[in-house]
N, C-alpha and C positions, 0 to 999 in steps of 0.2 A: 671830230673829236667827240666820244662819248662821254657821259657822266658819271659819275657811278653812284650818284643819286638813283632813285627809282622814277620811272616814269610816269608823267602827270596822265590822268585818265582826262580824258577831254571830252567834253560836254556839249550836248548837241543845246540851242537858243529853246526846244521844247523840252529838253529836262530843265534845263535853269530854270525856264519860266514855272513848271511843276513844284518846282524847289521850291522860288519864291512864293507861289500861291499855299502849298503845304507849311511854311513858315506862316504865311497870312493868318490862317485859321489856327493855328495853334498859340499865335498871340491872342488873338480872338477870343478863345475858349478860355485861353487864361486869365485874360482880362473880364470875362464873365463871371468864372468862378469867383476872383476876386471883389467884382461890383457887388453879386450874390451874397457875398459873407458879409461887404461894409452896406450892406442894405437890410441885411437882417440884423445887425449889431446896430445901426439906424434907427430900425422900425422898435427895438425894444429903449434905445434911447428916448426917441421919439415920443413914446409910449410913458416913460421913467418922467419926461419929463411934460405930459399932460397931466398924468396924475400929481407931481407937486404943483401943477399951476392951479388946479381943480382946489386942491383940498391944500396948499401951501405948507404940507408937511414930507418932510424923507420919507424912504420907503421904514427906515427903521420905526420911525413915527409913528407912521400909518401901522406898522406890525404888532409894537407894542398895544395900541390902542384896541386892535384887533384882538390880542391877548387879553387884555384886561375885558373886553365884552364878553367873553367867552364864557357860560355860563354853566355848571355843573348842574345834574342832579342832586336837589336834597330832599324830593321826597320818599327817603327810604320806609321801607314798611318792615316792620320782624313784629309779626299778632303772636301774643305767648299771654295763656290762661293764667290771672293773677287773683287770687281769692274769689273762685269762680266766674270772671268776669274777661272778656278777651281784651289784652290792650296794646296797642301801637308800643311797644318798650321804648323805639327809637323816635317816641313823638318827641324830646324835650333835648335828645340827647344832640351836643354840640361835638364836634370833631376837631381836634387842632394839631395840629402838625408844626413838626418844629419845636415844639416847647420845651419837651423833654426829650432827653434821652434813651433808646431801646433799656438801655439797663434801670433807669428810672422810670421809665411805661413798667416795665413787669413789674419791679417792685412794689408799683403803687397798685396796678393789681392784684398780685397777689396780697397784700395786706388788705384792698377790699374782703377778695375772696374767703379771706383769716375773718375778718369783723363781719362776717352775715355770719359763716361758721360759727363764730361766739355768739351772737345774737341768736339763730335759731336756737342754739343749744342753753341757751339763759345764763352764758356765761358770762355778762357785761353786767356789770352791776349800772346801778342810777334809774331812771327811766325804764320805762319797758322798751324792749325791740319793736320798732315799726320795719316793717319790711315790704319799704319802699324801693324800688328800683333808682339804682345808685350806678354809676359812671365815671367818671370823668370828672367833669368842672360841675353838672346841672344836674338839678334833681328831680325826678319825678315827684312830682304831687298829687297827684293821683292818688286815693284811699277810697276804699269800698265806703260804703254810706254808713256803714252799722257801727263804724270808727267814730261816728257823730264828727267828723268834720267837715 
């Protein structure tokens, strides 16, 4: 009696065995790949965790700390001729961010830029104009010698 199944293909004891040793190695490699990945995710744990033993702080810790050493340049230089004499304009001048706002930074200069305006021009009553280099928050003190101060 036939089946009307398909017929089994039958295997010789030296393809099985090829089967099972091809199966062998393919677990193998799989299980490498995988050692390979929990050994590099290991070795940065590993790593994560000498450095908090080292210095007893997180990475965030350590980052922050990092950031805060970080240390800018401040000594800018801008030499500009002031009653014949060359001077660091940015010796005194301080920098702040944050404090105001774009639209309050221009305002406040431009109303500098308005008050030397009236000062060159003698238009400020009281005092005479000194025309010292003005900024920000700090003021140059600087005055040529012949000012007697």
């Amino acid at each position: 009696m036939s089946s009307p199944e398909s017929p089994q293909i039958q295997m010789s004891w030296a393809d099985m065995a090829q089967e099972d040793k091809l199966k062998e190695v393919a677990a193998q490699e799989e299980k490498m790949e995988e050692s390979g990945r929990t050994s590099i995710e290991g070795a940065t744990r590993v790593k994560r965790e000498i450095a908090k033993k080292e210095t007893g702080l997180s990475r965030e810790q350590r980052e922050e700390i990092h950031f805060r050493n970080v240390v800018r340049k401040k000594d800018f230089i801008c030499l500009e001729r002031a009653n014949d004499k060359i001077v660091n304009i940015l010796n005194v001048l301080e920098l702040h961010t944050g404090v105001f706002s774009t639209a309050e930074q221009k305002r406040i200069v431009d109303m500098v830029c308005e008050m030397q305006e009236k000062g060159k021009n003698h238009e400020l009553g009281g005092e005479e104009y000194e025309t010292g280099q003005t900024f920000g928050t700090k003021y140059n003190t600087e005055y040529s010698k012949s000012d007697g101060q």
